[in-house]
N, CA and C atoms of all chains as a GROMACS GRO file, in nm:
protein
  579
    1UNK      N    1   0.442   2.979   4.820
    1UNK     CA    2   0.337   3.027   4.729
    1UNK      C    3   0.396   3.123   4.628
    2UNK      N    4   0.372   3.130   4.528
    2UNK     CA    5   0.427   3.151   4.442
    2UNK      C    6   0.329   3.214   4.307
    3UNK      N    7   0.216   3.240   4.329
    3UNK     CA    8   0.092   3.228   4.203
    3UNK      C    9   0.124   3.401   4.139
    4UNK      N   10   0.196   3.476   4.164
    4UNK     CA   11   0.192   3.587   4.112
    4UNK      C   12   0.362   3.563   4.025
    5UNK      N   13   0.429   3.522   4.051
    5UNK     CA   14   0.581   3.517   4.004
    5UNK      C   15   0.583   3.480   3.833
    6UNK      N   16   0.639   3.436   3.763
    6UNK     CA   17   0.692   3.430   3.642
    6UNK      C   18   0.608   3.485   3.566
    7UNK      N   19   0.467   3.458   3.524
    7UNK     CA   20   0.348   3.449   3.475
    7UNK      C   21   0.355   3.634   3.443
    8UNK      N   22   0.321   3.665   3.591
    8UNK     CA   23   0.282   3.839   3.579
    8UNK      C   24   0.413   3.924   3.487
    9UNK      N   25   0.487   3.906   3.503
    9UNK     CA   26   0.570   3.972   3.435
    9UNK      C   27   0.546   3.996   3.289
   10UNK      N   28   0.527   3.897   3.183
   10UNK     CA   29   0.550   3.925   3.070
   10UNK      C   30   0.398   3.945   3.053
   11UNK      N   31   0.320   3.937   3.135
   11UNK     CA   32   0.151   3.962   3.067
   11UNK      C   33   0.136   4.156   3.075
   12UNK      N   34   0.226   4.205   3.165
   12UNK     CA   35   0.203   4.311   3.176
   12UNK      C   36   0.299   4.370   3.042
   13UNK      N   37   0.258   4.484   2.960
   13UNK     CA   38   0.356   4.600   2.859
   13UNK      C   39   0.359   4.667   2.940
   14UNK      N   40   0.447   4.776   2.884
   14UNK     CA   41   0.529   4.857   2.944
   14UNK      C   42   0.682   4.838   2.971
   15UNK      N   43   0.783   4.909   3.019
   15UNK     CA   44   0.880   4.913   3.020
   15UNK      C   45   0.935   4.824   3.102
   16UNK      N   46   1.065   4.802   3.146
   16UNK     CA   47   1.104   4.723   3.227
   16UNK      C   48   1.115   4.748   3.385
   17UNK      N   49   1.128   4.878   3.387
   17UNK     CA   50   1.115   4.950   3.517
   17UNK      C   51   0.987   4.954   3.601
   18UNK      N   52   0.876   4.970   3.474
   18UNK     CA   53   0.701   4.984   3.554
   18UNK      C   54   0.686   4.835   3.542
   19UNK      N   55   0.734   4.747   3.479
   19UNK     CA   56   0.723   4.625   3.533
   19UNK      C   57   0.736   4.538   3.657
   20UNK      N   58   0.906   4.582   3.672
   20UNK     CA   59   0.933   4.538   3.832
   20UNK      C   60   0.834   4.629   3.937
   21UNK      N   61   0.812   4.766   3.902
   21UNK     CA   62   0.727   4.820   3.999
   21UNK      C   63   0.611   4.742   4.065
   22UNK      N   64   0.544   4.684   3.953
   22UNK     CA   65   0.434   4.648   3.950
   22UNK      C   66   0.422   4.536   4.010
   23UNK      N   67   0.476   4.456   3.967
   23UNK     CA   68   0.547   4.331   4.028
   23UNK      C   69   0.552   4.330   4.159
   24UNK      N   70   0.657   4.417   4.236
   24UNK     CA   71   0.679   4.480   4.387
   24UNK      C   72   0.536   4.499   4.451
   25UNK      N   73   0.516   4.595   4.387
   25UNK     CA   74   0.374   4.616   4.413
   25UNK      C   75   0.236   4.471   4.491
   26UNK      N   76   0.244   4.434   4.340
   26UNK     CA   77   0.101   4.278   4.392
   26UNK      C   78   0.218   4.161   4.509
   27UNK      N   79   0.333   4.160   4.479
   27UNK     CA   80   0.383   4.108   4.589
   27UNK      C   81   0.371   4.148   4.729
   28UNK      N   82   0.355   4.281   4.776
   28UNK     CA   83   0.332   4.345   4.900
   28UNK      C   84   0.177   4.370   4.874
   29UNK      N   85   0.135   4.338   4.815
   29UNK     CA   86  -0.017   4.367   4.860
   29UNK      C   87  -0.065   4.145   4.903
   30UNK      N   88  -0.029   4.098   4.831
   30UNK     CA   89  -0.019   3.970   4.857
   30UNK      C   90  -0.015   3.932   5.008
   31UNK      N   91   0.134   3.970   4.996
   31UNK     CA   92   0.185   3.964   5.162
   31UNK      C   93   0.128   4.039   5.281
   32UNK      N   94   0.031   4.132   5.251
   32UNK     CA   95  -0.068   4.169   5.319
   32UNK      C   96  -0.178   4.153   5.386
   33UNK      N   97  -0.246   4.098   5.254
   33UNK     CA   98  -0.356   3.983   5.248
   33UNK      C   99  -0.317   3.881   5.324
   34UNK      N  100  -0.225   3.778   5.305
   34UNK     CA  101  -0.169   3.698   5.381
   34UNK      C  102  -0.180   3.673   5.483
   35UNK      N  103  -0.100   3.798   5.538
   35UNK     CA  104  -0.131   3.792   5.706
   35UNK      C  105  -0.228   3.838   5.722
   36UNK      N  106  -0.301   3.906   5.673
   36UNK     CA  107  -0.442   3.924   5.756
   36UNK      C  108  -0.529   3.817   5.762
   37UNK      N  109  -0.499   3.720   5.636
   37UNK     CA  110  -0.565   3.628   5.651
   37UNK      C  111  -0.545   3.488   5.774
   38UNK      N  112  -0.422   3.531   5.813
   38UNK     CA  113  -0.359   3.433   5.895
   38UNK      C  114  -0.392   3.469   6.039
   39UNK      N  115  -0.374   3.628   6.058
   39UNK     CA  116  -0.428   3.645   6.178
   39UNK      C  117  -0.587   3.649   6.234
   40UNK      N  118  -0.652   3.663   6.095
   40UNK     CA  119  -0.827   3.641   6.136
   40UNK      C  120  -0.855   3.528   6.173
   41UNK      N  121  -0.725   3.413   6.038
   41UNK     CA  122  -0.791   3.214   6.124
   41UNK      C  123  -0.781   3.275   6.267
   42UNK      N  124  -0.652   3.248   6.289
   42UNK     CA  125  -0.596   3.306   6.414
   42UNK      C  126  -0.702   3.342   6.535
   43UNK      N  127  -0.710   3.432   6.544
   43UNK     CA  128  -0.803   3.469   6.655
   43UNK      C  129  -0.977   3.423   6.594
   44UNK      N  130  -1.020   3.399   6.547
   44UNK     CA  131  -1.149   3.365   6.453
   44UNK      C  132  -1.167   3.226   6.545
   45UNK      N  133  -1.056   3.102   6.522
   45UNK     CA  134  -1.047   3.026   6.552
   45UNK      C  135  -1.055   2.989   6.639
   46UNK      N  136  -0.965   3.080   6.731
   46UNK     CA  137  -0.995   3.040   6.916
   46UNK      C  138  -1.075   3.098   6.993
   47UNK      N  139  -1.194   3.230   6.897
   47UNK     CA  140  -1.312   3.229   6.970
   47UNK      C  141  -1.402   3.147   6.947
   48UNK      N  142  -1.383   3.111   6.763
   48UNK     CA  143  -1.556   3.030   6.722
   48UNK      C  144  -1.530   2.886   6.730
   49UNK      N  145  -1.406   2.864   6.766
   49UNK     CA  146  -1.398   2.709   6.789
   49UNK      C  147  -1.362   2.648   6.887
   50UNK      N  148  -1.416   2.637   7.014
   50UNK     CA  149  -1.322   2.640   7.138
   50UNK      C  150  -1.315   2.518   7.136
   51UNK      N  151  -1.405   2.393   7.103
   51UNK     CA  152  -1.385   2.310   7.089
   51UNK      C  153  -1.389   2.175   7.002
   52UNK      N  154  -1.320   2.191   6.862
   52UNK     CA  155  -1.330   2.155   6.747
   52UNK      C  156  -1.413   2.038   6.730
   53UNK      N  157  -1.499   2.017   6.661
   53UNK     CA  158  -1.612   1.881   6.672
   53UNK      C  159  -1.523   1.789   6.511
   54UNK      N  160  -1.638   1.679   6.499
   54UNK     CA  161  -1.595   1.633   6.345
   54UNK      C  162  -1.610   1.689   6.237
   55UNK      N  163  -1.693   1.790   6.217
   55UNK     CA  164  -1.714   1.876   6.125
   55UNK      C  165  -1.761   2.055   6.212
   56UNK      N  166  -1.747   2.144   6.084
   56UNK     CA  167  -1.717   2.239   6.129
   56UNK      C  168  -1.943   2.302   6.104
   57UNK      N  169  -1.960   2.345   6.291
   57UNK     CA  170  -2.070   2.326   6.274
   57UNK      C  171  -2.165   2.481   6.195
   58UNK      N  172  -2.291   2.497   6.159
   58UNK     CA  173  -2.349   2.586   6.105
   58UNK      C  174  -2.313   2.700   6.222
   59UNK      N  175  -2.320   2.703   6.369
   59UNK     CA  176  -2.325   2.775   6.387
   59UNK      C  177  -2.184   2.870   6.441
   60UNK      N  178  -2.071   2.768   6.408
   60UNK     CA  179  -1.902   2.790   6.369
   60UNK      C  180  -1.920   2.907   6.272
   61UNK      N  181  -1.966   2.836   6.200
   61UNK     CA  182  -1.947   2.912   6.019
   61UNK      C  183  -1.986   3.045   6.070
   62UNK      N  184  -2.098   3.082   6.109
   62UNK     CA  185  -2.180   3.234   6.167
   62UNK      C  186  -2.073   3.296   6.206
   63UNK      N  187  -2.005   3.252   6.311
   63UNK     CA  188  -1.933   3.325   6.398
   63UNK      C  189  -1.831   3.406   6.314
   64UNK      N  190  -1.788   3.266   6.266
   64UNK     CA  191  -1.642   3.284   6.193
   64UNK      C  192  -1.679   3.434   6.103
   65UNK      N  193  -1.801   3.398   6.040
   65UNK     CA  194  -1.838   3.594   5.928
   65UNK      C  195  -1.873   3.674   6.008
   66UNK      N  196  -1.906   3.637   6.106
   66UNK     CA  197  -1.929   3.801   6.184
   66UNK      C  198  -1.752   3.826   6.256
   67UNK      N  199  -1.735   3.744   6.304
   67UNK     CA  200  -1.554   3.784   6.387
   67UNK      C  201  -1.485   3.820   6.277
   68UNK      N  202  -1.501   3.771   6.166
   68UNK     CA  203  -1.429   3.821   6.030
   68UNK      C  204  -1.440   4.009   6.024
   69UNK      N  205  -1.596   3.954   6.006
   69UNK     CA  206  -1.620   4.182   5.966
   69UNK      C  207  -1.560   4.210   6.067
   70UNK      N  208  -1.569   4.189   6.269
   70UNK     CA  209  -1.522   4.271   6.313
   70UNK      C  210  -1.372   4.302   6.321
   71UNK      N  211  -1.268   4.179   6.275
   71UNK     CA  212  -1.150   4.171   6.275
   71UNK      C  213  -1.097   4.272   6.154
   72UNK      N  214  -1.179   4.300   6.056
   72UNK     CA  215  -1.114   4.401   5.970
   72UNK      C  216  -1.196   4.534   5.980
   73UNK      N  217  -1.267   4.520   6.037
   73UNK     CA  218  -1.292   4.682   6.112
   73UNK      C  219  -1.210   4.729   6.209
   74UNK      N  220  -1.180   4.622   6.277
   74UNK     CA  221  -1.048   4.674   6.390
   74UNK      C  222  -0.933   4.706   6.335
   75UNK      N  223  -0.855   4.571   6.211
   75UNK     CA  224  -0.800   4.613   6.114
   75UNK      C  225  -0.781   4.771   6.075
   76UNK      N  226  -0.842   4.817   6.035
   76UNK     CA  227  -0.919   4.950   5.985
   76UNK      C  228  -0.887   5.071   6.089
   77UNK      N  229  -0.905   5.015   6.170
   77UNK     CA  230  -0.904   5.097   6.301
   77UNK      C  231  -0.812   5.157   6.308
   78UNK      N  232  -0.743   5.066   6.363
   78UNK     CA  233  -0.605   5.017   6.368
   78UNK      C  234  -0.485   5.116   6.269
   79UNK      N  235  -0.537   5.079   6.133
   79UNK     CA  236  -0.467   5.161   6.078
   79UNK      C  237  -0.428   5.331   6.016
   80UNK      N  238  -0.598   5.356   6.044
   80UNK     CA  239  -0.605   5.471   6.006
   80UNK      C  240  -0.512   5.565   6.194
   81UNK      N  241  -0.555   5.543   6.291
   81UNK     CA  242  -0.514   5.539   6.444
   81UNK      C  243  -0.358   5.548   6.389
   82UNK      N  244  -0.277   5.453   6.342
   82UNK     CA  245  -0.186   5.470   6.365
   82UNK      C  246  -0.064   5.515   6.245
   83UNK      N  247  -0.154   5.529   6.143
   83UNK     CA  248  -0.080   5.683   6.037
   83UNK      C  249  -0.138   5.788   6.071
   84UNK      N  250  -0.179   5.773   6.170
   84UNK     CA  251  -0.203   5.924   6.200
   84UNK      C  252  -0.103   6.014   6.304
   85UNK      N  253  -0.141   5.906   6.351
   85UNK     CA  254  -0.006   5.902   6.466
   85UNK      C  255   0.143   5.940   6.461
   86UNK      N  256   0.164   5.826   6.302
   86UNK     CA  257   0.304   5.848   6.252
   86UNK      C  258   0.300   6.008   6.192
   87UNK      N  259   0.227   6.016   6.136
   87UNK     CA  260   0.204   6.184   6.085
   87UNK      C  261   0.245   6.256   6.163
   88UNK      N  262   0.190   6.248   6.250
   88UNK     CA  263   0.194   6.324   6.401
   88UNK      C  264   0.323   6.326   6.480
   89UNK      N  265   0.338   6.236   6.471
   89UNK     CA  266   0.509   6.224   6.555
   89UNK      C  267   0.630   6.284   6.416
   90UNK      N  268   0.612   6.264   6.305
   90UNK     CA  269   0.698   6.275   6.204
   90UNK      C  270   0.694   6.416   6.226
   91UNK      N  271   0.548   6.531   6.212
   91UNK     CA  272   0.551   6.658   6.237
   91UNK      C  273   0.633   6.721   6.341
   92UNK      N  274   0.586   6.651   6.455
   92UNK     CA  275   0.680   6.758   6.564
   92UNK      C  276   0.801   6.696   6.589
   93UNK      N  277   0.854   6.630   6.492
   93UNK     CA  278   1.014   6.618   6.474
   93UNK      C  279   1.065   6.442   6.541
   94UNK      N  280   0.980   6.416   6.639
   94UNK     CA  281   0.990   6.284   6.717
   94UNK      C  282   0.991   6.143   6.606
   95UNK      N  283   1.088   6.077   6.608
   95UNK     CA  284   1.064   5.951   6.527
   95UNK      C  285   0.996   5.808   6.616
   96UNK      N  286   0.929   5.737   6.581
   96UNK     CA  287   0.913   5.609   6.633
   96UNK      C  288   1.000   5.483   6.615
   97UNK      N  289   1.983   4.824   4.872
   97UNK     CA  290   1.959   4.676   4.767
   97UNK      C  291   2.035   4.653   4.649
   98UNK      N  292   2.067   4.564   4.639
   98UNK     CA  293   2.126   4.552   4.513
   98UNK      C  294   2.030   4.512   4.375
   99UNK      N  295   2.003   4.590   4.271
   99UNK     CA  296   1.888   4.538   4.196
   99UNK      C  297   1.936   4.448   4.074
  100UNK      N  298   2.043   4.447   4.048
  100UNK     CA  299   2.172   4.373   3.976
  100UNK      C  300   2.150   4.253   3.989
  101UNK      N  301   2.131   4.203   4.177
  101UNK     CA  302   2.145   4.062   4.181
  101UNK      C  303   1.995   3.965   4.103
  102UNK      N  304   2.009   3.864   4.077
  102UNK     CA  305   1.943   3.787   4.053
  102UNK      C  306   1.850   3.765   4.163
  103UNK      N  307   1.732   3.784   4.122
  103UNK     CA  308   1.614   3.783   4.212
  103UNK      C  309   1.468   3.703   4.132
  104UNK      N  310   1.416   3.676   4.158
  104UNK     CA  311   1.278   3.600   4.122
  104UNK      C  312   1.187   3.717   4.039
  105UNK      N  313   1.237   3.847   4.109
  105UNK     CA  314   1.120   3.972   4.037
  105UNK      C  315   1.211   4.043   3.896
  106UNK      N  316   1.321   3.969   3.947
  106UNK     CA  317   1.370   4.022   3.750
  106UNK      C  318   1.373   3.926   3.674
  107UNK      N  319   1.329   3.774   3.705
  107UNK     CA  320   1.353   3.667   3.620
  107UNK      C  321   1.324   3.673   3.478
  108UNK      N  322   1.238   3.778   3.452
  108UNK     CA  323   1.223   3.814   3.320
  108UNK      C  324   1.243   3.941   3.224
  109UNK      N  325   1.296   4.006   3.309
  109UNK     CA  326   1.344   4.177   3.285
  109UNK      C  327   1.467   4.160   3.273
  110UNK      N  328   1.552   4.248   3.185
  110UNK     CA  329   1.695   4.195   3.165
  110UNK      C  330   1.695   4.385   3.231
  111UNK      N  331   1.777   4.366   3.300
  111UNK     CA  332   1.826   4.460   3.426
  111UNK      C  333   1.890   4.573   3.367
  112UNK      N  334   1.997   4.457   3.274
  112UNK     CA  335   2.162   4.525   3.219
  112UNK      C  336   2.021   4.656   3.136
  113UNK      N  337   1.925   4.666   3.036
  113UNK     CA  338   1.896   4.728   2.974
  113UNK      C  339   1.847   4.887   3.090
  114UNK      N  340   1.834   4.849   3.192
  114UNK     CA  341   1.818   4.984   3.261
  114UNK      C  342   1.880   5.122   3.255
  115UNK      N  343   1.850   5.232   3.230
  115UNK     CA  344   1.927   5.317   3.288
  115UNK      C  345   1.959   5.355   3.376
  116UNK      N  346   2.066   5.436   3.396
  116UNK     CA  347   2.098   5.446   3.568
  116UNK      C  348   2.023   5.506   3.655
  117UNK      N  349   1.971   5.608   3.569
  117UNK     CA  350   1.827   5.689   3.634
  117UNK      C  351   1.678   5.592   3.641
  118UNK      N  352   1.675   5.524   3.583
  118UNK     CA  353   1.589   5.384   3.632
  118UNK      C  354   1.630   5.301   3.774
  119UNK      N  355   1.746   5.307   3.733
  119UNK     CA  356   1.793   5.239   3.855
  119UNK      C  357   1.761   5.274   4.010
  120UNK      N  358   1.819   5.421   3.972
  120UNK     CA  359   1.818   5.483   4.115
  120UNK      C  360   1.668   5.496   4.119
  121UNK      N  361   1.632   5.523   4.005
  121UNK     CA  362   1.413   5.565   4.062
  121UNK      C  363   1.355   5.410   4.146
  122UNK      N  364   1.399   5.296   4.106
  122UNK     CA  365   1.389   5.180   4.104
  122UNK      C  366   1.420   5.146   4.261
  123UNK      N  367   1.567   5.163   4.323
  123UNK     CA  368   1.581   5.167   4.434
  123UNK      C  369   1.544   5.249   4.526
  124UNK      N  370   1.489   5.365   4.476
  124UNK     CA  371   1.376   5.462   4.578
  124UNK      C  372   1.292   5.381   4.630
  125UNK      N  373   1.235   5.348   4.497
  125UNK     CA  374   1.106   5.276   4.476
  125UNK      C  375   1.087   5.202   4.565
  126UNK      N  376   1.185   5.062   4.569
  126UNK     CA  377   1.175   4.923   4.666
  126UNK      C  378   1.205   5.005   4.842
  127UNK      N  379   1.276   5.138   4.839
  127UNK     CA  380   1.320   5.169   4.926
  127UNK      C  381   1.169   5.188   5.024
  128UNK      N  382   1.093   5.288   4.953
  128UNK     CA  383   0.973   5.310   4.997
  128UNK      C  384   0.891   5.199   5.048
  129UNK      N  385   0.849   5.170   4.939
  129UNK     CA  386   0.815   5.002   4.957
  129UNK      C  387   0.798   4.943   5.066
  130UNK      N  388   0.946   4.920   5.076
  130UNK     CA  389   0.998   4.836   5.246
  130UNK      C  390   0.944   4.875   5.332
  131UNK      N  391   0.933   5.054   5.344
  131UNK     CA  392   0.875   5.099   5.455
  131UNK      C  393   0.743   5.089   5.449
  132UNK      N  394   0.692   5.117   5.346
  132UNK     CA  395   0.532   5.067   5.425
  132UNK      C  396   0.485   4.938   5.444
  133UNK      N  397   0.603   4.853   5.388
  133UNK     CA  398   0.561   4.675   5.443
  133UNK      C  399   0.568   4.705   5.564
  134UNK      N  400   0.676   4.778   5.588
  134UNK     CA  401   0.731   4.783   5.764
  134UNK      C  402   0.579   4.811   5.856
  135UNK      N  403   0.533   4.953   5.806
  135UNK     CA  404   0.432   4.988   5.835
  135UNK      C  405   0.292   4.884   5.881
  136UNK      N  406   0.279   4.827   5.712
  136UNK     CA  407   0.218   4.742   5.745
  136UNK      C  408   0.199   4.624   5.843
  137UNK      N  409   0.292   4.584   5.841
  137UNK     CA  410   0.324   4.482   5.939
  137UNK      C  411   0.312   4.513   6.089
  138UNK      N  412   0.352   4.617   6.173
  138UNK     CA  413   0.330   4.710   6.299
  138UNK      C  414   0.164   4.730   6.282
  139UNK      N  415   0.098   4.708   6.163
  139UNK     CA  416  -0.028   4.714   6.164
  139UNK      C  417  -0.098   4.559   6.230
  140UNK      N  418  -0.030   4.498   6.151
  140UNK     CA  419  -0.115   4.342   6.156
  140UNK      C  420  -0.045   4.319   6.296
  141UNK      N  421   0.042   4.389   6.373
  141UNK     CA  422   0.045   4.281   6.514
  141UNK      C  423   0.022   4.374   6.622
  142UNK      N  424  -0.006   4.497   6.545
  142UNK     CA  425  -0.100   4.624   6.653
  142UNK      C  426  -0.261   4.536   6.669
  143UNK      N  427  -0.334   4.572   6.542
  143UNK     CA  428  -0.462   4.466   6.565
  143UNK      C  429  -0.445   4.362   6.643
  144UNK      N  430  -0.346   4.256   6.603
  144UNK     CA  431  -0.355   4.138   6.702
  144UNK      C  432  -0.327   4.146   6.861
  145UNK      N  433  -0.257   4.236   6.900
  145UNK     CA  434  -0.252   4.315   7.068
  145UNK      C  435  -0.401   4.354   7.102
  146UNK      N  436  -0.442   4.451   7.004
  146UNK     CA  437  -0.584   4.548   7.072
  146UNK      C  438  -0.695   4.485   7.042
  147UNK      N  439  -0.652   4.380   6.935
  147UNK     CA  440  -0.809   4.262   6.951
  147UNK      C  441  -0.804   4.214   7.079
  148UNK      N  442  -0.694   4.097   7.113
  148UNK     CA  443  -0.690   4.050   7.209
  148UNK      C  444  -0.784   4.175   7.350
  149UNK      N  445  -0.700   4.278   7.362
  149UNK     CA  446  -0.750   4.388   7.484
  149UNK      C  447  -0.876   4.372   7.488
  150UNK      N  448  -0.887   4.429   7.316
  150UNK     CA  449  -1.067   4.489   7.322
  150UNK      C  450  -1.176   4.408   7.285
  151UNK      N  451  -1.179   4.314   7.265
  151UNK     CA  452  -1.260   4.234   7.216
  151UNK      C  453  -1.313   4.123   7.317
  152UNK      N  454  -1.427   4.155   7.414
  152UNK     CA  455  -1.416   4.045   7.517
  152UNK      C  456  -1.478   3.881   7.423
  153UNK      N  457  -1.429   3.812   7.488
  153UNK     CA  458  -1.434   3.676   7.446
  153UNK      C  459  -1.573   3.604   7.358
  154UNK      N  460  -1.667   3.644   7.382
  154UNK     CA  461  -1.780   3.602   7.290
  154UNK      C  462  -1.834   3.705   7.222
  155UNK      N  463  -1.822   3.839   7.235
  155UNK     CA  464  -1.849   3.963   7.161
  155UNK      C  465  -1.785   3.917   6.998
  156UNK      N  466  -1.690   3.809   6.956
  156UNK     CA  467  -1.671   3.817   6.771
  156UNK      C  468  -1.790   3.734   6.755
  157UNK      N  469  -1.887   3.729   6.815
  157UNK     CA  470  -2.062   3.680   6.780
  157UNK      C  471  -2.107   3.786   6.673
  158UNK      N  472  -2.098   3.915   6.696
  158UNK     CA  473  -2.207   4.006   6.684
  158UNK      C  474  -2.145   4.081   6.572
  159UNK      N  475  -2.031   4.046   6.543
  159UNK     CA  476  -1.964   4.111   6.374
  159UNK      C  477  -1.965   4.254   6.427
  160UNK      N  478  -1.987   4.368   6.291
  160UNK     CA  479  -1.924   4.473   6.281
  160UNK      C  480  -1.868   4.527   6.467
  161UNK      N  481  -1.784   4.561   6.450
  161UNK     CA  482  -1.695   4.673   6.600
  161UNK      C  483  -1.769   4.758   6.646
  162UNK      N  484  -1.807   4.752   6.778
  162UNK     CA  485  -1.905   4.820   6.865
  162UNK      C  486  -1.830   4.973   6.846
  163UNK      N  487  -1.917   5.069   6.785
  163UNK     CA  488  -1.888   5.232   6.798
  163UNK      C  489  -1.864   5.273   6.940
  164UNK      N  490  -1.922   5.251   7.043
  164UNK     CA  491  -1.921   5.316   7.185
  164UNK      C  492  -1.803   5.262   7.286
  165UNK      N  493  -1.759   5.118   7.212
  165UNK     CA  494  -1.657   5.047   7.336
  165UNK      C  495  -1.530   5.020   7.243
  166UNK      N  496  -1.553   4.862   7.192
  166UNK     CA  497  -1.445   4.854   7.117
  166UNK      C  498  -1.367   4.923   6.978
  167UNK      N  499  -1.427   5.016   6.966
  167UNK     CA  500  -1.357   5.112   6.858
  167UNK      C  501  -1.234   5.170   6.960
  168UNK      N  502  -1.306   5.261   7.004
  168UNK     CA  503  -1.241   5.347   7.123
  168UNK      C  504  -1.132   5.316   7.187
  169UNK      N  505  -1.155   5.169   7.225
  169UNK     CA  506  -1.046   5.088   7.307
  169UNK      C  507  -0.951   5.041   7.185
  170UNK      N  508  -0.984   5.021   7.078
  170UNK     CA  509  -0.888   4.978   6.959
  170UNK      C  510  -0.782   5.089   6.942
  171UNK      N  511  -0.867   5.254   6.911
  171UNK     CA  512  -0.722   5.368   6.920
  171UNK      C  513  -0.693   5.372   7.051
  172UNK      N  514  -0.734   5.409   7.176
  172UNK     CA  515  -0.654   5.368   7.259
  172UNK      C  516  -0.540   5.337   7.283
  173UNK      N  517  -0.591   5.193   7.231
  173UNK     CA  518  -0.498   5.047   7.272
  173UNK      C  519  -0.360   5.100   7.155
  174UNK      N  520  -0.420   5.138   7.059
  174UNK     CA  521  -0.271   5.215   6.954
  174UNK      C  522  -0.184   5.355   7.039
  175UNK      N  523  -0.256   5.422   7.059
  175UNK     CA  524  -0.197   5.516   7.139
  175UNK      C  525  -0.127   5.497   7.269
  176UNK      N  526  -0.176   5.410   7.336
  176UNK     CA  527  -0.088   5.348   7.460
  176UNK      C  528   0.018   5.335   7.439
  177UNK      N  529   0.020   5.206   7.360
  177UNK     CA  530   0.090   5.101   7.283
  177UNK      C  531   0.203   5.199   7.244
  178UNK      N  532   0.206   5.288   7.167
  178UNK     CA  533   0.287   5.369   7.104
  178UNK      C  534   0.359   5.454   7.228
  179UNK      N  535   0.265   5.508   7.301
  179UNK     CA  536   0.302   5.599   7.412
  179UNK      C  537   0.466   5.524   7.494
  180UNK      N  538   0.358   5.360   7.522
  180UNK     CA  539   0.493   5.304   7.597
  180UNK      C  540   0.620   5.276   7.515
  181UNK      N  541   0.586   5.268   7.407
  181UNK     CA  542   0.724   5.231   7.299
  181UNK      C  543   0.823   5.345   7.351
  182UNK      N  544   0.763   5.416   7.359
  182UNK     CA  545   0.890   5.614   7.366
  182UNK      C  546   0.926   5.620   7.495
  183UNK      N  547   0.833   5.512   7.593
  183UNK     CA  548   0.909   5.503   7.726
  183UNK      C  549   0.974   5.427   7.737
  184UNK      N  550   0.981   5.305   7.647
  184UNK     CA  551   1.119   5.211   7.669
  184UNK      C  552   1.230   5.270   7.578
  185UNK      N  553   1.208   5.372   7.484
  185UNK     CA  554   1.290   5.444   7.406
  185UNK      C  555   1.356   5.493   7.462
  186UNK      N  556   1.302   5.526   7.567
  186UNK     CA  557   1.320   5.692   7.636
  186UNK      C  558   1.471   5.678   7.724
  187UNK      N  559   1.408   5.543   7.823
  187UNK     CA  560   1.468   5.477   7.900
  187UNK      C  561   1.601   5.389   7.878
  188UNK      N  562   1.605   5.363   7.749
  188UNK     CA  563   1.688   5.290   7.684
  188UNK      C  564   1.834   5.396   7.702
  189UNK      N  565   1.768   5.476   7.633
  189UNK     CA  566   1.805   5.645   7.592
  189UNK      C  567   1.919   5.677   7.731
  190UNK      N  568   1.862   5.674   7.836
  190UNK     CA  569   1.933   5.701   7.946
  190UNK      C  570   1.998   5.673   8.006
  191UNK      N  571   1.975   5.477   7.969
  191UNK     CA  572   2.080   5.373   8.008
  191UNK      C  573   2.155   5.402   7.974
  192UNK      N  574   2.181   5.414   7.834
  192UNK     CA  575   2.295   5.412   7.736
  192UNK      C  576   2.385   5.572   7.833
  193UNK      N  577   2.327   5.586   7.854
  193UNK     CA  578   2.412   5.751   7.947
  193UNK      C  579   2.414   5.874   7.797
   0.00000   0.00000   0.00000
């Protein structure tokens, strides 16, 4: 996948330096998205679908948006929990 | 890193025009970067551990994260998680003599 590469560069002004930044930048936010999106199929999948039919049924679909919100609330969780943590260990000198 | 080499994110930036103080701000830059991909990433397979824990099996019915159980068990499950990392650290630590 590739939809941010050649294109973004020259649409953005600015210098050549806040360019690549920027660049860096939507690439790691990309790759973010990504996997989160990979790990919600992921587990989404093997609760709301235990057993895949011919089509994906109305009450699949339900599941799938509610396991969604709770997968990025845990997400969430998750992350605030564990920069805090790193904070915390970085303070009293301990590395992870 | 080398920012010199030919890469896909300079395909259109001509490099040579950098200054060296670009440069080095530049390799901070990606330096940082890395680490919070790093970060990130210890994120996305922390969630995928403490879902698994906390999330009993038909509870992703009911959407938003229960405040009283599975929140709780989500830091927890980070704090454990982390706790035991510094004991196989620890232990590692001692092997090594």
């Amino acid at each position: 996948m590739d939809s941010l590469g050649g294109a973004g560069l020259s649409a953005f002004g600015g210098d050549p330096k806040t360019q690549i930044m920027r660049q860096v930048q939507q690439e790691a936010a990309m790759q973010n998205a990504r996997m989160l999106v990979e790990k919600l199929n992921e587990h989404c999948f093997e609760r709301c679908v235990p057993k895949p039919g011919s089509s994906l049924s109305k009450g699949e679909e339900t599941c799938f948006t509610s396991c969604m919100e709770k997968y990025m609330q845990a997400w969430n969780t998750v992350s605030k929990q564990y920069v805090a943590r790193i904070q915390q260990e970085s303070q009293s000198g301990r590395s992870l | 890193m080398d920012l010199s080499g030919s890469s896909s994110v300079g395909a259109n930036v001509d490099l040579s025009k950098l200054s060296d103080r670009d440069k080095q701000e530049l390799q901070q830059f990606v330096l940082n970067e890395s680490q919070k991909a790093r970060i990130q990433q210890s994120i996305h397979s922390l969630t995928d551990t403490c879902f698994r824990k906390c999330i009993p099996a038909g509870a992703v019915k009911k959407g938003a994260l229960e405040a009283k159980s599975e929140e709780p068990c989500m830091r927890q499950c980070v704090d454990r998680f982390l706790d035991a990392n510094l004991v196989v650290m620890k232990e590692l630590e001692r092997l090594r003599g």
